[in-house]
ROTOR-418459 format. One record per residue (C-alpha): x, y, z; residue number from 1; residue in one letter. Coordinates in nm, 2 decimals, padded with zeros to 4 digits. Layout:
<recs>
+--------+--------+--------+-----+-----+
!      u !      v !      w !   n ! res !
+--------+--------+--------+-----+-----+
!      X !      Y !      Z ! NUM !   A !
...
+--------+--------+--------+-----+-----+
</recs>
This chain:
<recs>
+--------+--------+--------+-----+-----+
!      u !      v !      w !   n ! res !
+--------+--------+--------+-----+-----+
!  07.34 !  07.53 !  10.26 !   1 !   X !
!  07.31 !  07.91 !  10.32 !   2 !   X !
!  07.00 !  07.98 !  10.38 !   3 !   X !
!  07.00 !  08.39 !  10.41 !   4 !   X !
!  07.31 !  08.54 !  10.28 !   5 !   X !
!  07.29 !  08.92 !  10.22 !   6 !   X !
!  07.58 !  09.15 !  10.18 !   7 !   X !
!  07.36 !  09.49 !  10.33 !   8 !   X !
!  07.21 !  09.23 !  10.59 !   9 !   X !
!  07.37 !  09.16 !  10.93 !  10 !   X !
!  07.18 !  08.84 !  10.95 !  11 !   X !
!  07.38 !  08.49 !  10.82 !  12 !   X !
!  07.24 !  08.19 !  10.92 !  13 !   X !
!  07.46 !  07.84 !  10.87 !  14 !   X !
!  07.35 !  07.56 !  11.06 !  15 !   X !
!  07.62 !  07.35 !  11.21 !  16 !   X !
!  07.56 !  07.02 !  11.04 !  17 !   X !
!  07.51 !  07.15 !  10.70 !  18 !   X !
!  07.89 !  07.35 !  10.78 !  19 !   X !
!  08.01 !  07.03 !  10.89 !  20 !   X !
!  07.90 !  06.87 !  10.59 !  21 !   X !
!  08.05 !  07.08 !  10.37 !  22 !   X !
!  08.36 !  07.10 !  10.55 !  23 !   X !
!  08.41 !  06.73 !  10.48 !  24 !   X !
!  08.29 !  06.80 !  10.12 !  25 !   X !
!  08.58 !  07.02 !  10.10 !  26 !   X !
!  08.80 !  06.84 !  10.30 !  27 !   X !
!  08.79 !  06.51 !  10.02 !  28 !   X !
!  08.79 !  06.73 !  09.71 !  29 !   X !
!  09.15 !  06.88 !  09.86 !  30 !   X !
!  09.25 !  06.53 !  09.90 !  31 !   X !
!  09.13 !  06.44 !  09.55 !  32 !   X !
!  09.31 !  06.75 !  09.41 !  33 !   X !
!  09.67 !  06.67 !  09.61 !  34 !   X !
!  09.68 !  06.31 !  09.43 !  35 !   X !
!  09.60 !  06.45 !  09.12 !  36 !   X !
!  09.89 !  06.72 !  09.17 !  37 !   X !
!  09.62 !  06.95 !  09.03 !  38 !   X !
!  09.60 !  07.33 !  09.11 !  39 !   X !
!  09.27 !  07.52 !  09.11 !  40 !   X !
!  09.19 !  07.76 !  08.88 !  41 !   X !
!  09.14 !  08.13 !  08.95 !  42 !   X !
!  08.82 !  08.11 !  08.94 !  43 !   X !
!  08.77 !  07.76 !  09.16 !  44 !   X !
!  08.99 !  07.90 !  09.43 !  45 !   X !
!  08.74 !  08.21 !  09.42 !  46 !   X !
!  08.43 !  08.05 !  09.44 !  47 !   X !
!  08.60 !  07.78 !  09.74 !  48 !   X !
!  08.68 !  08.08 !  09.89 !  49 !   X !
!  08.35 !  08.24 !  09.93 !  50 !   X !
!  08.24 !  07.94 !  10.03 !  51 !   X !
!  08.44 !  07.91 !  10.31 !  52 !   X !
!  08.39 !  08.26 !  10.38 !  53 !   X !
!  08.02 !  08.17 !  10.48 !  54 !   X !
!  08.17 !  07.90 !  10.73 !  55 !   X !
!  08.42 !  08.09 !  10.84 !  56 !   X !
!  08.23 !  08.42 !  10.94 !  57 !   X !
!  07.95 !  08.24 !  11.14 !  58 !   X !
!  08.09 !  08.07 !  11.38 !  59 !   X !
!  08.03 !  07.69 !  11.45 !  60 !   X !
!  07.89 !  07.64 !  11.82 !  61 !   X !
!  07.83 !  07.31 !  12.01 !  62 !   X !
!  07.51 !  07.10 !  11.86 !  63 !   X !
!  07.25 !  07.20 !  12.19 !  64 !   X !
!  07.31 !  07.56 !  12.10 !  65 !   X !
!  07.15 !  07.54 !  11.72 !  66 !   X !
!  07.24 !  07.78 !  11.44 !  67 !   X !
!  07.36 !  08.15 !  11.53 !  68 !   X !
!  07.35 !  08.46 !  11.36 !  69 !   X !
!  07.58 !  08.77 !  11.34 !  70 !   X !
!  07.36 !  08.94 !  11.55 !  71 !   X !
!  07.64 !  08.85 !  11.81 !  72 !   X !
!  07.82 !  09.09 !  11.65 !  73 !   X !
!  07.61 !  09.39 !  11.61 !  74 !   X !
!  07.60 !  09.38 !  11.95 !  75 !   X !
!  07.99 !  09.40 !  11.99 !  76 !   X !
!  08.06 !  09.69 !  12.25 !  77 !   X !
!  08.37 !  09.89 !  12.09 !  78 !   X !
!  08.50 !  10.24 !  12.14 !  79 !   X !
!  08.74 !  10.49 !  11.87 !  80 !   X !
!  08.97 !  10.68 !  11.90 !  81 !   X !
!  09.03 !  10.92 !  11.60 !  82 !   X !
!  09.41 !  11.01 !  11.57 !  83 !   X !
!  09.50 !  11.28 !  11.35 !  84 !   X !
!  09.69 !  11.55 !  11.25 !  85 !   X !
!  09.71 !  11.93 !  11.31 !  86 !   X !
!  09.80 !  12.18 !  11.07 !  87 !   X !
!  09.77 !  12.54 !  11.14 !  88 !   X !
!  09.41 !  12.59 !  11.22 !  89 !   X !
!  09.26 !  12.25 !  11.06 !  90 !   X !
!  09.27 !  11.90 !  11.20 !  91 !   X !
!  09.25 !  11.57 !  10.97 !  92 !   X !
!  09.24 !  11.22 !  11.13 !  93 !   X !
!  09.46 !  10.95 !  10.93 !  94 !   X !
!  09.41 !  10.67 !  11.13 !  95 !   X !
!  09.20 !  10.51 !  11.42 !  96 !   X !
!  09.25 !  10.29 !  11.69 !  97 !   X !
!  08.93 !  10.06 !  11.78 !  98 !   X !
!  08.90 !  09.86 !  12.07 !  99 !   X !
!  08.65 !  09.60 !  12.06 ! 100 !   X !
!  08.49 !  09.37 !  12.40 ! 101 !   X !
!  08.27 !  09.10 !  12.28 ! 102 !   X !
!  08.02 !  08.96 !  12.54 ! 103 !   X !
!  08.01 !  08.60 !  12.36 ! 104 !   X !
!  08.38 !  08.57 !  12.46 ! 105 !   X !
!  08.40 !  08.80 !  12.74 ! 106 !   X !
!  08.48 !  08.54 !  12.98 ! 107 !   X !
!  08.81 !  08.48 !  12.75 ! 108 !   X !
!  08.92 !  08.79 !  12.53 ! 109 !   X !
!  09.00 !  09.08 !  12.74 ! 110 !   X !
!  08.94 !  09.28 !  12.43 ! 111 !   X !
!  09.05 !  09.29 !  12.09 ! 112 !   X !
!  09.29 !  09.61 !  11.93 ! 113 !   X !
!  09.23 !  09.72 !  11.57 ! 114 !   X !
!  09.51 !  09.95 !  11.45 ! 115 !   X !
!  09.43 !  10.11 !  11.11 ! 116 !   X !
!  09.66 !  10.41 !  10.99 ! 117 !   X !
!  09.64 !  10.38 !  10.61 ! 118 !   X !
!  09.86 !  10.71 !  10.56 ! 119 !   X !
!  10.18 !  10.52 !  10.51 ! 120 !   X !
!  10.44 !  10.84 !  10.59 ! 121 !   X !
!  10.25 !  10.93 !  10.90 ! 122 !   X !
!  10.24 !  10.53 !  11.00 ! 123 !   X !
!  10.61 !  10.53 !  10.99 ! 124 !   X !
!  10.66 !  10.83 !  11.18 ! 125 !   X !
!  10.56 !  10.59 !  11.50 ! 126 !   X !
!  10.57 !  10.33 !  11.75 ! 127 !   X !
!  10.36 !  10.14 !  11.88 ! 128 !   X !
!  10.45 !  09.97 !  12.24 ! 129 !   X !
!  10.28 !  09.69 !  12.41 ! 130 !   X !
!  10.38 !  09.66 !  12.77 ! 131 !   X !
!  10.43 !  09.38 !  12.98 ! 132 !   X !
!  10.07 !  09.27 !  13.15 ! 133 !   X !
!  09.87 !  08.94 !  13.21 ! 134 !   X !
!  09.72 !  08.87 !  12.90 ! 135 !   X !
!  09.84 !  08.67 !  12.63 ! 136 !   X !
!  09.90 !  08.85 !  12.31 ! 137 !   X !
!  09.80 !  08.73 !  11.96 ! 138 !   X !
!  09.92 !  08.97 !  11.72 ! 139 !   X !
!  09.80 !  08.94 !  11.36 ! 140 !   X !
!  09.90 !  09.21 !  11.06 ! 141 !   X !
!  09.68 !  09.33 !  10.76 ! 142 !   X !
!  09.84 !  09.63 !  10.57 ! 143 !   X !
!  10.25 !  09.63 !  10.52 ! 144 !   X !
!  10.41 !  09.43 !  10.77 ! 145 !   X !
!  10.57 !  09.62 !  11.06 ! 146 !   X !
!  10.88 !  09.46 !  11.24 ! 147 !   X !
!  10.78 !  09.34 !  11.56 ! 148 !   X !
!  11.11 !  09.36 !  11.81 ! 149 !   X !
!  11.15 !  09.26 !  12.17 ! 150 !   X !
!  11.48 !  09.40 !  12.28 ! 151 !   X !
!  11.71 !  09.30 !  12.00 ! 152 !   X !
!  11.53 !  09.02 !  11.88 ! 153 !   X !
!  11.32 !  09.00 !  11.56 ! 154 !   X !
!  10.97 !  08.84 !  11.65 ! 155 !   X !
!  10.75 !  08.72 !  11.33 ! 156 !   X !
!  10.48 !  08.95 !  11.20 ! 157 !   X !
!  10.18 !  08.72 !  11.33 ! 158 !   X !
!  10.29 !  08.60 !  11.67 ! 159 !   X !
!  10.20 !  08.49 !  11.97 ! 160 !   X !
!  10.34 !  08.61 !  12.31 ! 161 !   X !
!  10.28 !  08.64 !  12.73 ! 162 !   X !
!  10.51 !  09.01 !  12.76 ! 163 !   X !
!  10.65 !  08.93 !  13.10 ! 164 !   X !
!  10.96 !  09.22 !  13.08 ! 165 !   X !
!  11.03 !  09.50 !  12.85 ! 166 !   X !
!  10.80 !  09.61 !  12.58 ! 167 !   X !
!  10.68 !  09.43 !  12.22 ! 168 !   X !
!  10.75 !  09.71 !  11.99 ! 169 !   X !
!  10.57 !  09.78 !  11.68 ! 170 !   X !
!  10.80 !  10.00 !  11.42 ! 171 !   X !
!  10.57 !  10.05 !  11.11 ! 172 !   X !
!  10.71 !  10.01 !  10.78 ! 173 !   X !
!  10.46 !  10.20 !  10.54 ! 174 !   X !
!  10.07 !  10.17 !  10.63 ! 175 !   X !
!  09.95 !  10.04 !  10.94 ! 176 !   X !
!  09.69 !  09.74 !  11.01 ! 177 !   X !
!  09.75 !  09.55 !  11.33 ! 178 !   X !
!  09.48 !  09.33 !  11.56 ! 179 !   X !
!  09.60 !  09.23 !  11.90 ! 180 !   X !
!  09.38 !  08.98 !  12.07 ! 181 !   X !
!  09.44 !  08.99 !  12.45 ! 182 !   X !
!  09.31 !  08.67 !  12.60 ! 183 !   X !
!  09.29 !  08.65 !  12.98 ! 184 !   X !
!  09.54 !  08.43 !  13.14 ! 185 !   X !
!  09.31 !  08.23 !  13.32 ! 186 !   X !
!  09.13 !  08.15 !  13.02 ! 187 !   X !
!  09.38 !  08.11 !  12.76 ! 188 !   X !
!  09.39 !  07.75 !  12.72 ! 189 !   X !
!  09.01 !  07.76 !  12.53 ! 190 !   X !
!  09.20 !  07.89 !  12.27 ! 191 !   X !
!  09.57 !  07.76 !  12.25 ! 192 !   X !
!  09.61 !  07.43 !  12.29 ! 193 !   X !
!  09.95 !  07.50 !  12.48 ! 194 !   X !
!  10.03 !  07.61 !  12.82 ! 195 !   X !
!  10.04 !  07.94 !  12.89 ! 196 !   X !
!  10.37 !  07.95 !  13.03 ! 197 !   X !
!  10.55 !  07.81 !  12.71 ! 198 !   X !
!  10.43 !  08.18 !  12.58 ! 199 !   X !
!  10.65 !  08.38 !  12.81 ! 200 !   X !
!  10.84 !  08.63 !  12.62 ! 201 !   X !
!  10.78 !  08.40 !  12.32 ! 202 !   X !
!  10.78 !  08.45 !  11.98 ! 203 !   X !
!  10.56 !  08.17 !  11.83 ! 204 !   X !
!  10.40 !  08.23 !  11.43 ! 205 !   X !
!  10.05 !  08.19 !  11.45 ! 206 !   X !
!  10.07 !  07.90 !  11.19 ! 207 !   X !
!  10.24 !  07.70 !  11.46 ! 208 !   X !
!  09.97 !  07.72 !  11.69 ! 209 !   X !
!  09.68 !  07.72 !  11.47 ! 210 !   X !
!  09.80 !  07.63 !  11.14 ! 211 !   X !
!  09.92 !  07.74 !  10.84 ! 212 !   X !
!  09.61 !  07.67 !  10.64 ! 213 !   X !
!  09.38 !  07.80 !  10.95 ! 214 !   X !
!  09.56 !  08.14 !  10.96 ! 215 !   X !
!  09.63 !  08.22 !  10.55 ! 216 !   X !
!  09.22 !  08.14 !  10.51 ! 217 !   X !
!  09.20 !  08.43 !  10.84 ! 218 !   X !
!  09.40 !  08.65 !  10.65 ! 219 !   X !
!  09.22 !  08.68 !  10.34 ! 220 !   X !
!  08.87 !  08.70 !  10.50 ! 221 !   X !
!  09.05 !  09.00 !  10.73 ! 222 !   X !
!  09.20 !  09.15 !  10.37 ! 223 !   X !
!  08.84 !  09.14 !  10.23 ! 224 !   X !
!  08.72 !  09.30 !  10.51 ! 225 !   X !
!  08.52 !  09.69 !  10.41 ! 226 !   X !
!  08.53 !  09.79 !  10.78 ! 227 !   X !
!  08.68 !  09.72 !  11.10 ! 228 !   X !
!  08.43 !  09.59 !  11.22 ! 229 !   X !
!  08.34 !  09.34 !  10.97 ! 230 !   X !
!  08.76 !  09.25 !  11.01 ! 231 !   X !
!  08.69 !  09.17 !  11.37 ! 232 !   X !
!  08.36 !  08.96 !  11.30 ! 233 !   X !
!  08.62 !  08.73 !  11.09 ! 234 !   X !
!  08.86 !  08.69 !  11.39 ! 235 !   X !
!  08.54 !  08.67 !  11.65 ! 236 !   X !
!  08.43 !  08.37 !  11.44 ! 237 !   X !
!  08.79 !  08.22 !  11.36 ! 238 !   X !
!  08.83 !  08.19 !  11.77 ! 239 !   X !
!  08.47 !  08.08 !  11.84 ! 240 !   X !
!  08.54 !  07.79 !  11.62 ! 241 !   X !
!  08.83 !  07.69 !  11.84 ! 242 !   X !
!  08.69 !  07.75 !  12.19 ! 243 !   X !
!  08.72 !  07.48 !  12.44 ! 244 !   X !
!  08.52 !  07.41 !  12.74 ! 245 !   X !
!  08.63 !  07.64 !  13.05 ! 246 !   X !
!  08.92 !  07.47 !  13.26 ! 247 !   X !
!  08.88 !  07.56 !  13.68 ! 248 !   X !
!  09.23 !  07.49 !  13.81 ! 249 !   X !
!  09.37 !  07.66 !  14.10 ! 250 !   X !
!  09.62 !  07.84 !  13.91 ! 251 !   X !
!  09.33 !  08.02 !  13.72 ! 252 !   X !
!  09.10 !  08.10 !  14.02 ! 253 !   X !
!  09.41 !  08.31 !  14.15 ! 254 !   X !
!  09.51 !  08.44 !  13.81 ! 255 !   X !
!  09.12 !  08.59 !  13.82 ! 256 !   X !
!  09.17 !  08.72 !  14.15 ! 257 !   X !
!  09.48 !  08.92 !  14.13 ! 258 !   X !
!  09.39 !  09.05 !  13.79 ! 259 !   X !
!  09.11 !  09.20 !  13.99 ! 260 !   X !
!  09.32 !  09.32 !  14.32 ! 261 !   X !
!  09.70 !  09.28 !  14.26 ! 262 !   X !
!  09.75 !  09.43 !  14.62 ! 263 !   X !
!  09.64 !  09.09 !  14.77 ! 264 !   X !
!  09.87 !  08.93 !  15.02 ! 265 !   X !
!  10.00 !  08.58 !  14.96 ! 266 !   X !
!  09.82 !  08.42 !  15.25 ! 267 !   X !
!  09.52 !  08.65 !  15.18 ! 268 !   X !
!  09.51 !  08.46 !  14.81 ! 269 !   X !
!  09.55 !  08.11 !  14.94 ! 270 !   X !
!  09.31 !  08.10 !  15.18 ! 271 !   X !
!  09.05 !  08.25 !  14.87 ! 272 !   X !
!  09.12 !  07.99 !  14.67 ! 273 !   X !
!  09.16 !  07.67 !  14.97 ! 274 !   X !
!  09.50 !  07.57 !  14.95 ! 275 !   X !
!  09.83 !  07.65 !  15.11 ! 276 !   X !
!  10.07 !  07.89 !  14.98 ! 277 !   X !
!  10.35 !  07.62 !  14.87 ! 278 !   X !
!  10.05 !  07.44 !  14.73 ! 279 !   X !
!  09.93 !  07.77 !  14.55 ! 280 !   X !
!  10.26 !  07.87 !  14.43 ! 281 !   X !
!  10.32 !  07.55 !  14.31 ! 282 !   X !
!  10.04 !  07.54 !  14.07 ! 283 !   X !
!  10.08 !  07.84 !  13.97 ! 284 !   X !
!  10.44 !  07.84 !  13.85 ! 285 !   X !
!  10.34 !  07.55 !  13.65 ! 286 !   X !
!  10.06 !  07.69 !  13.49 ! 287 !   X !
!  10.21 !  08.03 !  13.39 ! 288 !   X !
!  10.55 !  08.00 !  13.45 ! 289 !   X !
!  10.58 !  08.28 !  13.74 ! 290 !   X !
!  10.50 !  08.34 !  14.10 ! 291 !   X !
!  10.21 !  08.46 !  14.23 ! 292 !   X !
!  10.37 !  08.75 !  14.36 ! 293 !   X !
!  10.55 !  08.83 !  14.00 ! 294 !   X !
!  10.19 !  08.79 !  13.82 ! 295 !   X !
!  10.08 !  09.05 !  14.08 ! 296 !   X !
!  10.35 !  09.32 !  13.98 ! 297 !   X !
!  10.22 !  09.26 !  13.63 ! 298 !   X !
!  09.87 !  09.32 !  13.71 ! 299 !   X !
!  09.93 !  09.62 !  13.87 ! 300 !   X !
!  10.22 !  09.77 !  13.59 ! 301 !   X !
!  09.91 !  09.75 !  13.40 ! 302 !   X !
!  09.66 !  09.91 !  13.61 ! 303 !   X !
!  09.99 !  10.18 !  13.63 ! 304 !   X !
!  09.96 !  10.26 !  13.22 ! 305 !   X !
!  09.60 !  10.25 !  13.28 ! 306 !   X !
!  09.57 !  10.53 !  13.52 ! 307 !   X !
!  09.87 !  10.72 !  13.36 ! 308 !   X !
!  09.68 !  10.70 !  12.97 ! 309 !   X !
!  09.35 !  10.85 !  13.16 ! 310 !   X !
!  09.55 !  11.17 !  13.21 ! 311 !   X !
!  09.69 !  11.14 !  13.58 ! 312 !   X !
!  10.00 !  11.27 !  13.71 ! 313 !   X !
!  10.27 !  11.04 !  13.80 ! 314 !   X !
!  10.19 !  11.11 !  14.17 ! 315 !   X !
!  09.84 !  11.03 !  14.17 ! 316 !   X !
!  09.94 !  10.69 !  13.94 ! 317 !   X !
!  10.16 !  10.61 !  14.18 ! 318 !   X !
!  09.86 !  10.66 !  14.49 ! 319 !   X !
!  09.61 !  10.51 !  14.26 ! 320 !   X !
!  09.81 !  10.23 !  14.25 ! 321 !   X !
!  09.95 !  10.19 !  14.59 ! 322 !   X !
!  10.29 !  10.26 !  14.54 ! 323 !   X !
!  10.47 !  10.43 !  14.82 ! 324 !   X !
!  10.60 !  10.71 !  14.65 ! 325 !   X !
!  10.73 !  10.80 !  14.31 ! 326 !   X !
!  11.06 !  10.63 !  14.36 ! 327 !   X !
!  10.85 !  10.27 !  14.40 ! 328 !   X !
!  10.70 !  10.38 !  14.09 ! 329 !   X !
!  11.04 !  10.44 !  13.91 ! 330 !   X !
!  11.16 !  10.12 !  14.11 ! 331 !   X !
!  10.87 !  09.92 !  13.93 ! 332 !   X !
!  10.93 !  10.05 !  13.58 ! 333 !   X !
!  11.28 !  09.99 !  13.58 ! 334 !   X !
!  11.21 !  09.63 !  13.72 ! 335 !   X !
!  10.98 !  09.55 !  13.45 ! 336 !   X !
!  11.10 !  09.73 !  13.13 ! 337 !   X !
!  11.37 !  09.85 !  13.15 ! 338 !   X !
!  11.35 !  10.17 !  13.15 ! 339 !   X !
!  11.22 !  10.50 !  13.43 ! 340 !   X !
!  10.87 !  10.61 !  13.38 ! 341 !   X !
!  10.91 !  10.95 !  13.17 ! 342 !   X !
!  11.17 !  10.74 !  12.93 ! 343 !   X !
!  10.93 !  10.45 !  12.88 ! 344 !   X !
!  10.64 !  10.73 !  12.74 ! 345 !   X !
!  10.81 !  10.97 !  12.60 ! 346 !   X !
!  10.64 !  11.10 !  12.31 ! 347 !   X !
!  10.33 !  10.94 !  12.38 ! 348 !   X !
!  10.03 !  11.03 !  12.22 ! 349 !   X !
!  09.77 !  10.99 !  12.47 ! 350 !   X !
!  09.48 !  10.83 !  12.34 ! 351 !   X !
!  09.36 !  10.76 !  12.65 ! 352 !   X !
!  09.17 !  10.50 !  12.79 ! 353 !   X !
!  08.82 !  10.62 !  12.89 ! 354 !   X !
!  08.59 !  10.31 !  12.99 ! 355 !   X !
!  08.90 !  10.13 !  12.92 ! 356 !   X !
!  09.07 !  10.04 !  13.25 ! 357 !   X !
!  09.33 !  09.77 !  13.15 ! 358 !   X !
!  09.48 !  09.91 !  12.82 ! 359 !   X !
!  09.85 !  09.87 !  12.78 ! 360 !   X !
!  09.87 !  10.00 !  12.45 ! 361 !   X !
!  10.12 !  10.28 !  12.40 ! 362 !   X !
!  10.13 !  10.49 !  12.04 ! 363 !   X !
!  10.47 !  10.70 !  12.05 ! 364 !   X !
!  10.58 !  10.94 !  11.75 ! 365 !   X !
!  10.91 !  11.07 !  11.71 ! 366 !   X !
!  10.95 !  11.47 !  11.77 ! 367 !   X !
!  11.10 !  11.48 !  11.40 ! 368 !   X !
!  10.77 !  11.58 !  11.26 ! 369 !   X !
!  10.76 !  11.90 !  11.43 ! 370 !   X !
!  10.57 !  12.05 !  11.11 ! 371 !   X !
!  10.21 !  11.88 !  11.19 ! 372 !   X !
!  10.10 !  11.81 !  11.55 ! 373 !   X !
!  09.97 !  11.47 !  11.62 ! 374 !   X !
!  09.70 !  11.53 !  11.83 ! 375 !   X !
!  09.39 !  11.29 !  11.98 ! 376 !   X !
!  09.10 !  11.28 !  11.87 ! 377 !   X !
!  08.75 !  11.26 !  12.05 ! 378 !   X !
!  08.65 !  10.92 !  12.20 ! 379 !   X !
!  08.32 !  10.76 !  12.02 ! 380 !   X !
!  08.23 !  10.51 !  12.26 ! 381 !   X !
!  07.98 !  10.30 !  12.07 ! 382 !   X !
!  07.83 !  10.16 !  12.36 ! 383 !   X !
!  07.75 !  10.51 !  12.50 ! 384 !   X !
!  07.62 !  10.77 !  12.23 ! 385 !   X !
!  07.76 !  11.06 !  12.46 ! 386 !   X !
!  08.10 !  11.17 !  12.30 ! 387 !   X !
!  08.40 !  11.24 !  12.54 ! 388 !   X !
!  08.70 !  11.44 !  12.47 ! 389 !   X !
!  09.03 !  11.32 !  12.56 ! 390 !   X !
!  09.23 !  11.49 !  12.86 ! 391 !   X !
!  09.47 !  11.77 !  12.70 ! 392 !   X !
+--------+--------+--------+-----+-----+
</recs>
C-alpha cells in the first residue's frame, strides 16, 4: 500500500484508494474484535498504529487531485521565536514558540501556534493569554496538561472556542506543549461541522466535535512527533482529511471584509456585499452569533495586540488603529476584557510579531523570578533566511 516510506525522506506517497481500502480493512477487523470482546495485544495495537500513522500523516484529498506527498509540508512557511533565559552574562533558551501558515489551507487556518517549553519550573512560572479576536480556537495539549480558565470557569484541556470577551488563559502545570489552530471565521465551517456561533465563549472537548477515536489517534501521532514540525504535519493532515468544500454566504463575504478593514461603515459593508443592512445584519448574527459592528471591534482589538507586540507605544497603537485617543483605547480594552491596557499586559514578554500582523498570543511571567531575566530571543523567520531581532 505504501509505496515509499522513508523515515530520513520527506517524500510519502499513499494513494487514496489504497487508504480507503485499508481504512475499511481496519474498520471490519475493529468490528470483528468488539464481538469477540477481544483486546489487542501490545504488539497488534503497535503495528495498527503505524499503520494508521501512514494514513493519517498524508492527507486524503478528493479523487481528481491524485496521490499527494509531504512536500506540502516542506514548503510550510513558519517563523521562531527562541525564549530564554538570562543569567548574569549568559543566555539559554528553554522553550520556543513556532508559528506555522500553511498555503494548502491558507484560505482556512489563519495559522497554527506550537508552544514547546520543556523546562517544567520555568513553564510554570507563566501565562499564557489568548485574547478575544475573529478566529476560532482549537486548542490541543501534548506535554502536562495546563488548566485552561476563562474567568472562573474551568475549560477542558483540548477545546474548542470563538473568544468573544476576556481572555482564554493558559496557567502551565509543569512542561509546556500547546497547538492553537486559528481557523478564520469565514471559513470555519470546512472544518467543524457546527455553526460558528454555537462556539462563542464555548468550551467544547475536541472529542465532541471530532471524536473521541479521531482525536486520541491525533494525540499519539503528535506524542511521537521528533520535531515541531513533524507535530504540525500530523495536525495539517488530521484537518485536510476533514475539509469541506468552501461555503459563500453573505455572512462570510463580510466576515472577510472586516477582518481586512474593521474601520468599514455599516452602509459601506452592505453595499460590498449587495444587500441591505437589516438584511446583512441578519445573516450575520445568525451565522456567528454577533453584529457586524461587534465582529468589527474584535477585528480591530486584534490588530491593537498586533501593533502593541511589534514594539509600539500605546499612542501610536492607538493612531495605528484609529482610535481617538488613548482613552478610546482604554475604553476598548475594558469593553472587551475586562481589564485597562497596561493591566491586561503586564509582564509581558514581548515576543513580538514580526511578519506576523494578526497574533493575539500573549506569554506573561510573574515578577517572582527576579533571579533569571526572561528575555526574547531573535526571530528565525524560515521563510526569510535574514534573522531579525526583536524590539528591546
Amino acid at each position: 500500500m505504501v509505496r515509499r516510506c522513508n523515515h530520513h525522506s520527506k517524500r510519502l506517497f499513499v494513494s487514496q484508494a489504497d487508504a480507503l481500502r485499508f481504512i475499511n480493512k481496519f474498520n471490519k477487523a475493529v468490528a470483528v474484535t468488539k464481538r469477540r470482546s477481544t483486546v489487542y495485544a501490545l504488539h497488534d495495537r503497535e503495528v495498527v498504529a503505524r499503520s494508521i500513522l501512514h494514513i493519517l500523516i498524508c492527507p486524503l484529498f478528493p479523487a481528481d487531485l491524485g496521490s499527494r506527498s509531504l512536500e506540502c509540508f516542506a514548503r510550510m512557511n513558519f517563523v521562531e521565536y527562541p525564549i530564554g533565559v538570562r543569567a548574569d552574562t549568559s543566555t539559554r533558551d528553554i522553550g520556543i514558540l513556532r508559528c506555522f501558515r500553511s498555503p494548502s489551507l491558507s484560505d482556512t487556518i489563519e495559522a497554527i501556534w506550537d508552544c514547546d517549553i520543556p523546562d517544567e519550573d520555568f513553564a510554570k512560572a507563566l501565562t499564557i493569554k489568548c485574547a478575544p479576536g475573529t478566529c476560532l480556537h482549537l486548542i490541543g495539549q501534548y506535554r502536562k496538561p495546563a488548566e485552561i480558565h476563562q474567568r472562573t470557569e474551568l475549560l477542558p484541556t483540548k477545546c474548542a472556542t470563538h473568544i468573544q470577551s476576556h481572555a482564554v488563559t493558559l496557567r502551565p502545570t509543569g512542561a509546556l506543549g500547546v497547538v492553537i489552530v486559528c481557523l478564520r471565521p469565514d471559513a470555519a465551517s470546512r472544518i467543524v461541522e457546527a455553526p460558528v456561533r454555537e462556539f462563542a465563549n464555548a468550551n467544547f472537548h475536541l472529542g465532541d466535535i471530532f471524536g473521541a477515536w479521531e482525536v486520541a489517534m491525533c494525540d499519539e501521532l503528535i506524542a511521537a512527533a521528533r520535531t515541531s514540525v513533524e507535530r504540525i504535519a500530523s495536525i495539517q493532515s488530521f484537518l485536510l482529511r476533514r475539509l469541506r468544500p468552501c461555503v459563500d454566504s453573505l455572512a462570510n463575504r463580510a466576515a472577510l471584509h472586516l477582518r481586512q478593514d474593521p474601520t468599514l461603515q455599516m452602509d459601506s459593508l452592505a453595499e460590498k456585499v449587495g444587500a441591505s443592512s437589516r438584511q446583512l445584519c441578519r445573516s450575520f448574527n445568525a451565522t456567528f452569533g454577533v453584529s457586524p459592528k461587534r465582529f468589527a471591534r474584535l477585528a480591530r482589538f486584534q490588530k491593537i495586540l498586533a501593533e502593541r507586540q511589534s514594539g509600539r507605544s500605546w499612542a501610536q497603537v492607538a493612531h495605528a488603529c484609529g482610535l481617538t485617543d488613548q482613552a478610546h483605547l482604554v475604553r476598548e480594552f475594558r469593553d472587551i476584557v475586562g481589564e485597562s491596557p497596561t493591566d491586561f499586559c503586564t509582564h509581558a514578554l514581548r515576543i513580538g510579531a514580526t511578519g506576523i500582523n494578526d497574533t493575539n498570543l500573549i506569554i506573561q511571567h510573574a515578577p517572582t523570578i527576579a533571579c533569571s531575566r526572561i528575555v526574547e530571543g531573535h526571530v528565525r523567520n524560515h521563510q526569510d533566511p535574514i534573522a531579525k531581532t526583536l524590539p528591546s
